[in-house]
Structure formats: C-alpha cells, structure tokens
RODO-2510 file (C-alpha; in nm, 4 decimals, decimal comma):
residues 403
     n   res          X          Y          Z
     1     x    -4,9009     2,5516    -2,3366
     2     x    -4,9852     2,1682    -2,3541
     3     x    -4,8093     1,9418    -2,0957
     4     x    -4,6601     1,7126    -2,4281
     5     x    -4,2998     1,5725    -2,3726
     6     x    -4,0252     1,5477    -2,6477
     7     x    -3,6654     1,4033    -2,6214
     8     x    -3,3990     1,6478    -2,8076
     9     x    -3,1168     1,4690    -2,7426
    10     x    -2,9909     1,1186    -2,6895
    11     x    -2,6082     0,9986    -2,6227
    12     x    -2,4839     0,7034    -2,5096
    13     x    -2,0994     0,5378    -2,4926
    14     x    -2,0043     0,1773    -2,6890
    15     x    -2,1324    -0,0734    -2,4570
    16     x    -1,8151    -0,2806    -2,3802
    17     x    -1,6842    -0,6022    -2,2284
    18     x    -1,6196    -0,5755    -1,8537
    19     x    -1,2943    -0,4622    -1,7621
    20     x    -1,1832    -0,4018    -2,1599
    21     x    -1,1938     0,0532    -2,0766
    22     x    -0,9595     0,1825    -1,8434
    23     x    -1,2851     0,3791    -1,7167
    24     x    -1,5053     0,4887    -1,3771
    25     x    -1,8428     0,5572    -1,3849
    26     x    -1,8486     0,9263    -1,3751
    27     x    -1,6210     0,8884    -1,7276
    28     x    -1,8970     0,7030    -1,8497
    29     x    -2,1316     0,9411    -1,7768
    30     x    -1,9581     1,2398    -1,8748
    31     x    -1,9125     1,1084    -2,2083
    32     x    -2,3126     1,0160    -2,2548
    33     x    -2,4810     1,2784    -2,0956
    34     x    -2,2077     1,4744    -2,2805
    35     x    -2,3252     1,3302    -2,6516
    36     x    -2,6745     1,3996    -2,5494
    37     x    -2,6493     1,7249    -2,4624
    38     x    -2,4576     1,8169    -2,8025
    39     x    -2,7214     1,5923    -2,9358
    40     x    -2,9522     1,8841    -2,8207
    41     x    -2,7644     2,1753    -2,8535
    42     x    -2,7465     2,3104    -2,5204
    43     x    -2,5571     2,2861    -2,1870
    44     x    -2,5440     2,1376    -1,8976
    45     x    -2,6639     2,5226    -1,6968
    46     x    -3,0093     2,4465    -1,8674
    47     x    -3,0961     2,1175    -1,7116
    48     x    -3,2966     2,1869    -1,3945
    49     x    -3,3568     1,8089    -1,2927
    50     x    -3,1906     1,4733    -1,3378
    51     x    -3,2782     1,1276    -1,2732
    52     x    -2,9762     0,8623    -1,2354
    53     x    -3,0352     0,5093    -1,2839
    54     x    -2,8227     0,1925    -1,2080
    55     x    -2,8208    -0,1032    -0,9853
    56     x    -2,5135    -0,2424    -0,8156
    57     x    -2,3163     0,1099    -0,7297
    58     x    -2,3134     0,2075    -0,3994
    59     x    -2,5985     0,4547    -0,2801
    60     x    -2,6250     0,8304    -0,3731
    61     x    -2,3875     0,7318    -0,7003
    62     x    -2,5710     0,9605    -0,9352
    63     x    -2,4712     1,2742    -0,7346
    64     x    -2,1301     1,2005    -0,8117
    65     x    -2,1629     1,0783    -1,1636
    66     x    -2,3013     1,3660    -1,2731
    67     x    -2,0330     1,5659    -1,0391
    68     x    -1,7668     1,5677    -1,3198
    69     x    -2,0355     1,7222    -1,5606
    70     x    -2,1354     2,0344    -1,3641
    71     x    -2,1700     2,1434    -0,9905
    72     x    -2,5371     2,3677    -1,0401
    73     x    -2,6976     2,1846    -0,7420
    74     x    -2,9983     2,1089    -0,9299
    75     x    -3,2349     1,8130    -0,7843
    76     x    -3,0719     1,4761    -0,8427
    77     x    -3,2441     1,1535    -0,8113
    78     x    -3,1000     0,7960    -0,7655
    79     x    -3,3419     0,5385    -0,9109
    80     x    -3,2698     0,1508    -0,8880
    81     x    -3,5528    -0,0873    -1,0871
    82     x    -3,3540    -0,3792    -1,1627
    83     x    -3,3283    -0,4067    -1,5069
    84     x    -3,6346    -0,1227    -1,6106
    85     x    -3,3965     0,1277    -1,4361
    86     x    -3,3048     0,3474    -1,7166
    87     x    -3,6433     0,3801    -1,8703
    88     x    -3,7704     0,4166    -1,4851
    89     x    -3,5148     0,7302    -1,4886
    90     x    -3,6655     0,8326    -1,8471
    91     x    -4,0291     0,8391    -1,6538
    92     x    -3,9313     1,0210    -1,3630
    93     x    -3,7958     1,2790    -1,6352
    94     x    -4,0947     1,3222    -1,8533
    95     x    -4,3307     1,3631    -1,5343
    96     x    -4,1463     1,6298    -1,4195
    97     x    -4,1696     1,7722    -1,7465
    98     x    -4,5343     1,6569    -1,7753
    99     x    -4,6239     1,8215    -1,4749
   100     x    -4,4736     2,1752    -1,5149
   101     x    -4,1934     2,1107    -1,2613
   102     x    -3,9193     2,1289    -1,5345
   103     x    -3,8637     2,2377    -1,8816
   104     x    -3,5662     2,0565    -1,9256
   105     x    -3,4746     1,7507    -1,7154
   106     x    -3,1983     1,4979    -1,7964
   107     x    -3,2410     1,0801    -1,7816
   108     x    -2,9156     0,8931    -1,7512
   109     x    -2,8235     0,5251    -1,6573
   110     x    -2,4588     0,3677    -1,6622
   111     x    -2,3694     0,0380    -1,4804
   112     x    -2,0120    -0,0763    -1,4225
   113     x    -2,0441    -0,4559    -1,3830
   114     x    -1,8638    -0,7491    -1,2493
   115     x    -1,7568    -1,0663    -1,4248
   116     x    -2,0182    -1,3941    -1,4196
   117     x    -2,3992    -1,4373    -1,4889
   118     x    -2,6389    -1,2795    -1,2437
   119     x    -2,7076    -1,5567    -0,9906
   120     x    -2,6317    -1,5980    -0,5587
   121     x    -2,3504    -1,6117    -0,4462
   122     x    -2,1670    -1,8833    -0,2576
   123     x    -2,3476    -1,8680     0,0691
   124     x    -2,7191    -1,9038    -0,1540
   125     x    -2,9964    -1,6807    -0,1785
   126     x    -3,0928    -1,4892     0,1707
   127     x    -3,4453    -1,5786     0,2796
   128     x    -3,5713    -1,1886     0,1390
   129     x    -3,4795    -1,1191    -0,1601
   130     x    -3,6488    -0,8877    -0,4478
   131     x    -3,7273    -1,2496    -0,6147
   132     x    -3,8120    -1,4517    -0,3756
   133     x    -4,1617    -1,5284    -0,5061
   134     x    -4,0335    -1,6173    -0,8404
   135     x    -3,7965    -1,8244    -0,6998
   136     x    -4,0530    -2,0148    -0,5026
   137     x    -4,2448    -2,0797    -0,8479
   138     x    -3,9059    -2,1603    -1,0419
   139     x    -3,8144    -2,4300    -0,7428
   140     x    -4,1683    -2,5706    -0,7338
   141     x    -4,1602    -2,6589    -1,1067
   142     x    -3,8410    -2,7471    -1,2454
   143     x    -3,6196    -2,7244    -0,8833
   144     x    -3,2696    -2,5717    -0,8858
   145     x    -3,0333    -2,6104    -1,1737
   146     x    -2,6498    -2,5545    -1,1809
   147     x    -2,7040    -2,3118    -1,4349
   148     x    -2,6927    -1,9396    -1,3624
   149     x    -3,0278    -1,8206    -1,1775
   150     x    -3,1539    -1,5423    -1,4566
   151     x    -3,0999    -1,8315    -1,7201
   152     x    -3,2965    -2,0616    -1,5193
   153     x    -3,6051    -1,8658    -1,4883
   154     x    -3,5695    -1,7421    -1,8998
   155     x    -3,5108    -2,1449    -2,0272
   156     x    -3,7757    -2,2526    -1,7865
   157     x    -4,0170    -2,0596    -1,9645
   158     x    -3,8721    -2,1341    -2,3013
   159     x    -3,9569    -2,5144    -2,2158
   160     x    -4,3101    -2,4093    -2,1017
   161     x    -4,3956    -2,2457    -2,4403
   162     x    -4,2174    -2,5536    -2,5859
   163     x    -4,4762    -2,7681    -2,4238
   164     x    -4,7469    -2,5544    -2,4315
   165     x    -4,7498    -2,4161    -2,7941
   166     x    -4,5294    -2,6325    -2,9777
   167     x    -4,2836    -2,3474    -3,0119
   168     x    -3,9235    -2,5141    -3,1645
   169     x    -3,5303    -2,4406    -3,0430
   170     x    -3,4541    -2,3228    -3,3972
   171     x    -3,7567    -2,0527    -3,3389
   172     x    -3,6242    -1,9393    -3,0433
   173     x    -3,2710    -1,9319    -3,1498
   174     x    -3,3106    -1,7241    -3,4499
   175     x    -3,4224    -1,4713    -3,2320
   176     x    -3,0643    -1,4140    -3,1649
   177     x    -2,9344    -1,5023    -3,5073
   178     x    -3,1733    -1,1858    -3,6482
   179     x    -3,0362    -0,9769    -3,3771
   180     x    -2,6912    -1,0756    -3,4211
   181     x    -2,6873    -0,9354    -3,7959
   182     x    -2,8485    -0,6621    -3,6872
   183     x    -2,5739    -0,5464    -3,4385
   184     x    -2,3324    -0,5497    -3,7499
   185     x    -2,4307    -0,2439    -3,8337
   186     x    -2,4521    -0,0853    -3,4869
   187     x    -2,0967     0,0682    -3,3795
   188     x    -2,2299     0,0902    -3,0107
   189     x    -2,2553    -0,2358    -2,9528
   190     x    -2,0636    -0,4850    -2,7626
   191     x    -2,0766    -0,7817    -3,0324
   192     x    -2,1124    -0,6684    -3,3987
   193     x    -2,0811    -1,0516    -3,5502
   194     x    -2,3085    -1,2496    -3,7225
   195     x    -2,4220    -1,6000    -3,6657
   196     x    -2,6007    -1,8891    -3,8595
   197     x    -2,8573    -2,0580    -3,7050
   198     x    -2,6387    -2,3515    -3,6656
   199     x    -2,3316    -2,1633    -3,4601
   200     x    -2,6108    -1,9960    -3,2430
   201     x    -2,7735    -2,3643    -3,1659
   202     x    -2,4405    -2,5053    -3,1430
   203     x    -2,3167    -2,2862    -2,8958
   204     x    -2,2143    -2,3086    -2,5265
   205     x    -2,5301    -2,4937    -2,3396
   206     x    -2,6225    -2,2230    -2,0809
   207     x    -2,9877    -2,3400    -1,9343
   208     x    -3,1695    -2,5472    -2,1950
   209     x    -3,2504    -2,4745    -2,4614
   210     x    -3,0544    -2,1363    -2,4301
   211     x    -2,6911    -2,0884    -2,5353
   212     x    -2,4725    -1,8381    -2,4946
   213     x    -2,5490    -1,6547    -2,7855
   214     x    -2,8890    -1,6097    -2,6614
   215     x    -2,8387    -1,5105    -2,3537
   216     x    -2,7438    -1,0940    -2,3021
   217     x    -2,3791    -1,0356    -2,2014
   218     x    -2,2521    -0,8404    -1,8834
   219     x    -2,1773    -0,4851    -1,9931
   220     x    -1,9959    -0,1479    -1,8894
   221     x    -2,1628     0,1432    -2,0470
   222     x    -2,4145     0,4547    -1,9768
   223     x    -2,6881     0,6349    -2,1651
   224     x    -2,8633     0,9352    -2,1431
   225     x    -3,1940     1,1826    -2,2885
   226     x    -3,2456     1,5327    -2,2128
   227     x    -3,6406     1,5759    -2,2325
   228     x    -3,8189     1,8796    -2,2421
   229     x    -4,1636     2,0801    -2,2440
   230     x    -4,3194     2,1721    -2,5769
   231     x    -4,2437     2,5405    -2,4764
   232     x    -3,8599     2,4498    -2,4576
   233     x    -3,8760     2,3102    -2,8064
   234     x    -4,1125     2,5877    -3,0117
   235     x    -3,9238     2,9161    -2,8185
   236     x    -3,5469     2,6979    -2,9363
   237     x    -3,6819     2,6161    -3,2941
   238     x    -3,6147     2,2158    -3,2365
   239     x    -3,9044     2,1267    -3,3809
   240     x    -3,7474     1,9363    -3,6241
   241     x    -3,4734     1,7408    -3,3474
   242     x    -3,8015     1,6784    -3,1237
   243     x    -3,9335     1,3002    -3,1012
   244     x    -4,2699     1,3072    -2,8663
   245     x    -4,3662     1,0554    -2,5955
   246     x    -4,6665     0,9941    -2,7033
   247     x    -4,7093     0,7833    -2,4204
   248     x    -4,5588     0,5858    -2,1471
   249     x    -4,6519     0,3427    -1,8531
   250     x    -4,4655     0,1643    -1,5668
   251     x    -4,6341    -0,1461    -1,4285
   252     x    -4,5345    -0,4154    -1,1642
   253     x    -4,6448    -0,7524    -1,1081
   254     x    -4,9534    -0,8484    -0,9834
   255     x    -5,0997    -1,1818    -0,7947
   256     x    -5,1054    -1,3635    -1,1679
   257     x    -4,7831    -1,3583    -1,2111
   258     x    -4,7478    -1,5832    -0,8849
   259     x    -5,0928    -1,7254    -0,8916
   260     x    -5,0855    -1,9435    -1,1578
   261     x    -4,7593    -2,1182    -1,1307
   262     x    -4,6079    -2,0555    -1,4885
   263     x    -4,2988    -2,0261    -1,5918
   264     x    -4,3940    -1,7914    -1,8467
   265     x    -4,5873    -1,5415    -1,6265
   266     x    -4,3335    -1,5730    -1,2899
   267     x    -4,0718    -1,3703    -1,6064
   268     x    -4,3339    -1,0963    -1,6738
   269     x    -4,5926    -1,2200    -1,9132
   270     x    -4,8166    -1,0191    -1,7399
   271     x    -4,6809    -0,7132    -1,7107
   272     x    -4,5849    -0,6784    -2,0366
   273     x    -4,9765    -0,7553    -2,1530
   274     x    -5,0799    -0,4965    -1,9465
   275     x    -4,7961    -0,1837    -2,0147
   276     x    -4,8892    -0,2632    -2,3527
   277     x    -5,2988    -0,2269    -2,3378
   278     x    -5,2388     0,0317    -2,0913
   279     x    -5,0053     0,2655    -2,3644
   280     x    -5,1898     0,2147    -2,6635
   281     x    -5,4909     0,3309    -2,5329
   282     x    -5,3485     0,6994    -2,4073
   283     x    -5,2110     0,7422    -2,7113
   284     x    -5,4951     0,6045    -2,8737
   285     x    -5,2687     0,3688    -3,1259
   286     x    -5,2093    -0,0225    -3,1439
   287     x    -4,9669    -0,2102    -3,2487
   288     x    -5,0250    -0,2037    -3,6254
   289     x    -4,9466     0,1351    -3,5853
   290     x    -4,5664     0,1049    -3,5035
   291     x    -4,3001     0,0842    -3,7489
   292     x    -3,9711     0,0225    -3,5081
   293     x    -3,9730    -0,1346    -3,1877
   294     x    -3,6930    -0,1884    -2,8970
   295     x    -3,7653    -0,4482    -2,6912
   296     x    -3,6172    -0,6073    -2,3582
   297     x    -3,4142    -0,9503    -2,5560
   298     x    -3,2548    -0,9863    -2,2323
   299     x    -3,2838    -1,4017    -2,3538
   300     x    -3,4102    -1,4920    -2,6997
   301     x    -3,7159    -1,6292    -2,5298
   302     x    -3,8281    -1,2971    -2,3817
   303     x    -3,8370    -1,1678    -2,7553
   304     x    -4,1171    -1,4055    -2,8476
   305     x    -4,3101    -1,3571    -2,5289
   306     x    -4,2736    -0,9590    -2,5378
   307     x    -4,3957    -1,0331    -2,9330
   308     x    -4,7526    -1,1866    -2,7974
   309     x    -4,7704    -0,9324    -2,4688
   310     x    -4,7578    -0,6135    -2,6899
   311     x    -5,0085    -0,8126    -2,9586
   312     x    -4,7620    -0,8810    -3,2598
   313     x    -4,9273    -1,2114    -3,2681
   314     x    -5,1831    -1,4552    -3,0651
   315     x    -5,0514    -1,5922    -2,7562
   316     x    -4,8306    -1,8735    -2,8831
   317     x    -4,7291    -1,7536    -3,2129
   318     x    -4,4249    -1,5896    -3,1109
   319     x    -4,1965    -1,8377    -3,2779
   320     x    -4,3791    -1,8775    -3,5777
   321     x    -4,3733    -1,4397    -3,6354
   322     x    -3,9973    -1,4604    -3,5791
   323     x    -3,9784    -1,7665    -3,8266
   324     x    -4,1748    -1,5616    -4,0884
   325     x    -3,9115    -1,2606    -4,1006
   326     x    -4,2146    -1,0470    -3,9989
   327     x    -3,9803    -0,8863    -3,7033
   328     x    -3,6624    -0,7798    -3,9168
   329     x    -3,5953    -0,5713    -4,2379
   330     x    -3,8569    -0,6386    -4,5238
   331     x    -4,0802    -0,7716    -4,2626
   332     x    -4,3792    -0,5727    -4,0659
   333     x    -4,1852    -0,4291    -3,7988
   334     x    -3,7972    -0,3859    -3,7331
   335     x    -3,7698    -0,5254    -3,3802
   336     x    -3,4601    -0,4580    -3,2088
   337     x    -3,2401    -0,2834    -3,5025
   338     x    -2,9541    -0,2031    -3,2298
   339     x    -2,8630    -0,5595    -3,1852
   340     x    -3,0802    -0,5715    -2,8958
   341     x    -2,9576    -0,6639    -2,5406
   342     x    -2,8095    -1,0227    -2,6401
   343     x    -2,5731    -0,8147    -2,8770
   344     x    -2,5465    -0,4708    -2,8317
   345     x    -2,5195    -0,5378    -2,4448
   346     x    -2,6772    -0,5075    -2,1054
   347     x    -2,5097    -0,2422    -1,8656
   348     x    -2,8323    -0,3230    -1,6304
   349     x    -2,9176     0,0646    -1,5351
   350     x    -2,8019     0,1748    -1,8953
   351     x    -3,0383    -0,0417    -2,1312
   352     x    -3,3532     0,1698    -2,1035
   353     x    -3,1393     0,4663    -2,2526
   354     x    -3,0368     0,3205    -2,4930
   355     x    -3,3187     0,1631    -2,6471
   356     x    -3,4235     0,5555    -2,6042
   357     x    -3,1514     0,6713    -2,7913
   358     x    -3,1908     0,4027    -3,0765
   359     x    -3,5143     0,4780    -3,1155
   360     x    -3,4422     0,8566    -3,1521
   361     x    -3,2339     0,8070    -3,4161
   362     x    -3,4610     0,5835    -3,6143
   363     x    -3,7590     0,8309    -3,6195
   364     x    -3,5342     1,1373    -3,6793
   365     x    -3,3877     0,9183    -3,9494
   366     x    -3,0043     0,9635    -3,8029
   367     x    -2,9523     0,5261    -3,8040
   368     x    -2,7471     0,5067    -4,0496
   369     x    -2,6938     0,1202    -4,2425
   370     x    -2,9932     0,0341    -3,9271
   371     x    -3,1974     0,2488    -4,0560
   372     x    -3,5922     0,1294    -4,0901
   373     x    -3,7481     0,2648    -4,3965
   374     x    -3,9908     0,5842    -4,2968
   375     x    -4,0288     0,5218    -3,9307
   376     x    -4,3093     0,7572    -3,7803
   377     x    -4,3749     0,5444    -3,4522
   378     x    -4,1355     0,3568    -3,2346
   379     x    -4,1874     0,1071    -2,9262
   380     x    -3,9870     0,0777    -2,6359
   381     x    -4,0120    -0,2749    -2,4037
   382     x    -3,8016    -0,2320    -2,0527
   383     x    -3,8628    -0,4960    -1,8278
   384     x    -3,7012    -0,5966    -1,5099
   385     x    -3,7632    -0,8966    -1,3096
   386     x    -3,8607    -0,8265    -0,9354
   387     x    -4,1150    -0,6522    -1,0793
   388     x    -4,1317    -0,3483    -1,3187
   389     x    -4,2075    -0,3386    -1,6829
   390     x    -4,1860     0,0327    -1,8965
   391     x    -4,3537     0,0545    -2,2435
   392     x    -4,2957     0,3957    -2,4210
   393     x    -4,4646     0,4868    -2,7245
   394     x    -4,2432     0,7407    -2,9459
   395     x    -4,3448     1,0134    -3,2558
   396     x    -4,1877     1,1894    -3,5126
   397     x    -4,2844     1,5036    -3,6497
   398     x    -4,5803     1,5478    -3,4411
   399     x    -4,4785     1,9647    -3,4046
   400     x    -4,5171     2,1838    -3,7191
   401     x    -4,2434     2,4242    -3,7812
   402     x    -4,4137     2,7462    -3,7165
   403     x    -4,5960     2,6975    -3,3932
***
C-alpha cells in the first residue's frame, strides 16, 4: 500500500473571547477532538498516536488534555512552534502516518489565553529570547514603539511595502474588511460582523497603519484532525470523507531573513517563498491550481505578503490583487473563507487546526453559506514568528470508490 495521507475527520470548538466560557483546557479538547472523531466515525480506542500543540500551558499539558478523552496510553507528543503549532502537530501526524508508524494518529491544538496583545512584560524583553534577532532588526529601523511588540514588527513592514511598492492603507485595510464579511457566515468564529472600509480605517490606531480591526484577537479555543493511511480509509469505505495531503512542508528562517535588514523579511517573507516553491513542486501543482486557500492573516499586512510568497501575484502587487476582488467570492481564489485569524480568532496552538478543518469542509463541500464553488484543491499558510512557516497542499476525491 502507498504511504498517501488523508484527513477523515476535523472538529474544532467556537473560538471565543477570553474569559467569556466557564471552560479548562481539557473541556476544550474533549469537545474538538470529540467533533473530529464523530467527524470520522470512529473512537478514540483506534487512535494509536497524538500530537498536542499549544504555547503558553505549562509543560507535558497534552497528556492531560487528552486525559478526559481516554486513558489507552498511546504515544503523546507536546509540540510548541509559536504560532505554526497546530499545523506543526498536523505534520508530526501525517509523518507518522507517512512512514508506516501509525494508521491512525490524531492532531490537536487548544490555547487558553490571557488578556492584552502579545508583547514583554513590565521588566522588558530578557536578553534571549525566541526573537531576539528580529527584535534587533525592528530596533535598528524604526526603534521601539509604545505599541504592542507583534503589532510593531506587522505595521513596520506594512510601512516598508508602503514605501517600497506604493502599496495604500485602504489596500491593506480591506484585507480585513473582505475577511470580516466573510466570518458572517462562519458560526465558529469569534467576530461574525461586517465592516466598511471606512469603520475598519477608522478604527482604534494600534501600530500604524494597523487598527484594531486588522489586527487578530486573543482567543480561547482548540482544534483537532484524525489522519490516517490509505489502508485505513479503502478497508473503512471513507473514500468519499477522505481529503489527501497532497503535500506539506515546514521551514524556518534562514540568514535572509536577518541579513538584509527588512521589515518585510525579519516577519517571514522568506519562509513563506520558500514553503511555497518547496510544496508545489512534491505535489507537482502551482498556484493556479488551487481553488481555496487558508492563510496565516494574523495582521492584514501578512495577507498581502503571504499573497506574493505563495505567487498570487509579483512581489509588490499584493494590495492591488486584494483591491481587484481576485481573493474573495467571484474572484480567482477564496482566501480565507473562515474569517481568517483577524475574525474568526487566534487561540495561538489552535489556528493550524482550524484552517485544517475549514479547509476539509470546503473540499468535501460540508461549508455551508462559505462555501467556494467546486473546490478540488485547498492551501493552508501557518506561520509563526521565531521561526517556522507550514504550507499544506489539500485534495478532494483523489481515491476512487472501489479500490
């Protein structure tokens, strides 16, 4: 049998304002891995590995999130890459499928956060951190602002490709405005309203020229994917359930991305360039081949720089493809139908599942009101700064029926 990988079942919870869910962790859990196990029609008793992904829990956290699901001391894995985490734990779960060591292995991520942007605390940044070399390049540019520190290094780069290309606030803010509307539709997301183009560049200054309604929200919430081996699917009939990574890459930063002294590259430019050429050509596709794509909005800025890294457009034409309504329904691709982070939320270790679970549902043809007309191929764009970037490349109805 062929060492092809195929997700059979997706769940996640509503992403939600901090503190809004009288809920733990493990609830969170139990209720996602929970949806994507019905989602696949078996139980718990068949998965024989599981990867757990968040960030600020304490350590060994995934042992007992998964605790209140079932006790049947299979392997369990903590896994912690910043913001890629969840589609780091979706790797680790198709290799062991990939490489024979599981039929069925389970990918979940869940992050309970605190209240306030991401940025140091009162005492300042320690003289190690995971992003200490960005900050270095973010200092020796623009210096420090009193704006919150993940803000600083998005808007810097927003100004760059302002300078640089010409690129416009409006550009950049309808970014969120087109997500926005799309999170209307989405019942797992943390905002569901719409905005005009005016409200969104009217709204709260957070780092310029983001506002607030650019900029992703703190979320509670958890995801999870059971993946299996072809085998798995033909010998349980799923064929028609099954959506096939087709292919899938994890990068990190290299020298450039410190080298040069950009804003643009220091918030992984570069990674995302090279994910991208590095996924297309295993599964031997490009990007005119995709019809849906989830990508990581975690700023309206990091939309248009994700469109030129995966090769929607030239390098600098990021504004004008959002401008054109290429990215949105009617238009060449669908690019975050969910809502995307700045809507549907941004429960750090959860993200990467969901944009899984999204994307599932668009090829099977399960999205409901979000649904993109005859999606065959979906994208998925999971970065996290400090460095990792995950680019997954998904099918539908790559199995026949009959085997």
């Amino acid at each position: 049998m062929s060492s092809r990988t195929f997700v059979i079942g997706v769940g996640m919870t509503k992403f939600e304002k901090i503190e809004t869910r009288d809920w733990e962790y493990p609830d969170m859990v139990v209720e996602a891995v929970g949806n994507a196990l019905a989602d696949a029609g078996i139980e718990y008793s068949a998965v024989q590995r599981a990867a757990v992904g968040y960030v600020f829990e304490q350590s060994a956290a995934g042992q007992r999130a998964l605790y209140d699901v079932g006790l049947t001391g299979i392997p369990v894995v903590n896994v912690n890459n910043n913001c890629a985490t969840g589609s780091t734990a979706l790797m680790l779960a198709r290799e062991w499928v990939q490489s024979g060591l599981a039929d069925v292995a389970l990918a979940v991520g869940f992050e309970k956060m605190t209240r306030g942007a991401l940025s140091p605390g009162a005492g300042g940044m320690p003289k190690v951190t995971p992003l200490d070399r960005h900050l270095k390049v973010l200092m020796a540019n623009r210096g420090w602002a009193n704006s919150p520190m993940t803000a600083q290094f998005f808007g810097n780069a927003a100004r760059e490709h302002m300078e640089r290309y010409g690129t416009t606030a409006e550009q950049i803010a309808a970014v969120a405005v087109k997500n926005h509307r799309h999170s209307v539709n989405n019942p797992y997301a943390q905002f569901r309203d719409e905005y005009t183009l005016e409200q969104v560049m009217g709204d709260k200054p957070i780092h310029e020229p983001l506002t607030r309604s650019q900029c992703s929200p703190t979320s509670d919430g958890a995801g999870a994917a059971v993946v299996v081996s072809e085998r798995f699917v033909r010998e349980h009939g799923l064929q028609d359930r099954a959506v096939e990574i087709l292919a899938q890459t994890l990068v990190t930063d290299t020298g450039e991305a410190f080298e040069t002294g950009s804003d643009i590259d220091v918030v992984g430019a570069p990674m995302t360039r090279a994910a991208a050429e590095r996924v297309f050509a295993a599964a031997g596709l490009t990007v005119g081949d995709v019809d849906v794509i989830e990508l990581h909005d975690c700023f309206s800025i990091n939309e248009i720089l994700t469109y030129e890294g995966l090769g929607m457009c030239a390098e600098g034409e990021g504004g004008k493809l959002v401008e054109s309504g290429a990215t949105t329904y009617g238009g060449r691709w669908v690019v975050n139908p969910s809502g995307g982070l700045i809507s549907k939320g941004h429960p750090l270790g959860a993200t990467g599942l969901a944009q899984c679970a999204e994307l599932t549902w668009q090829l099977r043809g399960e999205a409901g009101a979000r649904q993109v007309d005859g999606a065959k191929v979906g994208l998925q764009h999971n970065l996290g700064l400090g460095g990792a970037c995950v680019v997954t490349l998904y099918g539908a109805g790559t199995l026949d029926q009959e085997g």
